[in-house]
SEFI-510093 format. One record per residue (C-alpha): x, y, z. Coordinates in steps of 0.25 Angstrom, whole numbers, plus 5000, padded with zeros to 4 digits. Example, Ala and Ser with C-alpha at 12.3 -4.5 7.8 and 13.67 -1.06 7.14 Angstrom:
2
  east  north    up
  5049   4982  5031
  5055   4996  5029
This chain:
168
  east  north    up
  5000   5000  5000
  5006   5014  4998
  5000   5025  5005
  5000   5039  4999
  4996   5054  5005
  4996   5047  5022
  4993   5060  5028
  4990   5059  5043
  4974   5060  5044
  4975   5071  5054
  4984   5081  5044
  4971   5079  5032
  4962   5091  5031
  4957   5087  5017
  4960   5073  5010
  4962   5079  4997
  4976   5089  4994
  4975   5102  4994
  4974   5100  4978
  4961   5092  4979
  4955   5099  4992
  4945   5108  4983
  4938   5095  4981
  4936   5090  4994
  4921   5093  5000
  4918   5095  5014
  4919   5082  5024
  4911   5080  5035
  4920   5075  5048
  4920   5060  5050
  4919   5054  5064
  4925   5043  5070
  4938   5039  5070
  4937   5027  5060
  4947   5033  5046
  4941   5033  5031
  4947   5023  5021
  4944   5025  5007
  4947   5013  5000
  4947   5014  4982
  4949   5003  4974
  4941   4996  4962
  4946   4985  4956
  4955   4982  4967
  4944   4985  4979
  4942   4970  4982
  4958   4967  4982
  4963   4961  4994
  4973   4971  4994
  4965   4984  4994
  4955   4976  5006
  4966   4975  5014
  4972   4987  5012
  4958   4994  5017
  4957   4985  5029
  4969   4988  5033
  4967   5002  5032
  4952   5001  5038
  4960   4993  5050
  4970   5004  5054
  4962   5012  5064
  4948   5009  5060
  4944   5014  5046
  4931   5016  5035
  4932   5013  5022
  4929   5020  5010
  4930   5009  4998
  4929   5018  4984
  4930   5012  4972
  4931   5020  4959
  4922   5017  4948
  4934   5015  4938
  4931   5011  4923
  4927   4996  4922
  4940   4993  4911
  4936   4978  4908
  4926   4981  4904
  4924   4983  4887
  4915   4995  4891
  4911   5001  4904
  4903   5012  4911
  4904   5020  4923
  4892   5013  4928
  4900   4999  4926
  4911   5004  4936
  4905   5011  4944
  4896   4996  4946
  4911   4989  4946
  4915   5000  4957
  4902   4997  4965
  4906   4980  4964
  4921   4983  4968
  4916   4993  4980
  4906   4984  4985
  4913   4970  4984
  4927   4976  4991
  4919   4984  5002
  4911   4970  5005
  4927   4965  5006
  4932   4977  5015
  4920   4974  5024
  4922   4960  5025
  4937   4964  5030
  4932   4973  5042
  4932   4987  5035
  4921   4996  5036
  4917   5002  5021
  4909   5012  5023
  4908   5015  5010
  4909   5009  4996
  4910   5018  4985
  4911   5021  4969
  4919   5031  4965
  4923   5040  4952
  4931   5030  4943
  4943   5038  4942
  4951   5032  4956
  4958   5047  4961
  4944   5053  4958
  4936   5044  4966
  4944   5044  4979
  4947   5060  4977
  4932   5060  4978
  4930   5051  4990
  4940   5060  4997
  4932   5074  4994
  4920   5065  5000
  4925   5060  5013
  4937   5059  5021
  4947   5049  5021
  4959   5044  5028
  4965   5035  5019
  4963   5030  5005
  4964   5018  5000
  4967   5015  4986
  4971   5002  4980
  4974   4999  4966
  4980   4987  4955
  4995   4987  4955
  5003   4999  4948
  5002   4994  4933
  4989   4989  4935
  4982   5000  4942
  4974   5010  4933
  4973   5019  4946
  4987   5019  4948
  4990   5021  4934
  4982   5035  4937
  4991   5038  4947
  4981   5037  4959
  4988   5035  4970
  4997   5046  4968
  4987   5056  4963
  4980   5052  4977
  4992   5054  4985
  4991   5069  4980
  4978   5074  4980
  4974   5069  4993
  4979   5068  5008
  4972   5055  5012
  4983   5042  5013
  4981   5036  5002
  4984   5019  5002
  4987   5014  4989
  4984   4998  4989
  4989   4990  4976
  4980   4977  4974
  4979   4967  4965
């Protein structure tokens, strides 16, 4: 796992850079003491890799879960709509959320987002408040998202740790 932008929680007044803060929208405080995980995958949401990497997270301390997966384009597919992956997206967010609660972690949300990757976490960190982002990808070579540079561009435009997880 690499980790990227770890920021002590207590030093974040906005989760976003002072070059993305005009997006942010106003947050409501959050009580408790339990931490916010935003976990974004899609075609690797049900790897054991990414699972474990969210339990573990979820285990330090106490933690909810956030599970976000973008409604990226269908490519096997010969032709596709943005219906068809947003339905694929639903399938993959409900089948690895039914996975993180059968280890112990407390989803408290599943959710489809935009199908570009950095846009649809930039979005969920305008929405709410995070601690920590987890994202997990195919290998380098592989990885579409990585090939788009994501975990970088991430690690610039926003002061939440992000966790980069590689799975296969």
């Amino acid at each position: 796992m690499q980790r990227v932008g770890m920021q002590p929680p207590d030093t974040r007044r906005s989760p976003l850079t002072g070059r993305d803060r005009s997006a942010t929208v106003a947050r409501s405080q959050r009580g408790g003491d339990l931490r916010r995980l935003l976990a974004v995958a899609h075609q690797t949401a049900e790897s054991e890799q990414f699972l474990e990497a969210v339990r573990s997270a979820a285990d330090r301390g106490g933690a909810e879960v956030v599970l976000l997966v973008p409604a990226t384009p269908v490519r096997h597919l010969a032709s596709w709509t943005r219906g068809e992956s947003r339905a694929v997206a639903k399938e993959r967010a409900e089948s690895a959320r039914r996975l993180l609660e059968a280890a112990g972690v407390l989803v408290v949300e599943a959710r489809i987002g935009d199908a570009d990757p950095y846009q649809a976490i930039i979005e969920a960190l305008t929405i709410d408040s995070f601690d920590e982002v987890i994202v997990s990808t195919f290998p380098p070579g592989v990885s579409r998202w990585l090939g788009a540079d994501l975990i970088n561009r991430l690690g610039r435009s926003t002061d939440v740790q992000v966790t980069h997880v590689v799975s296969h």
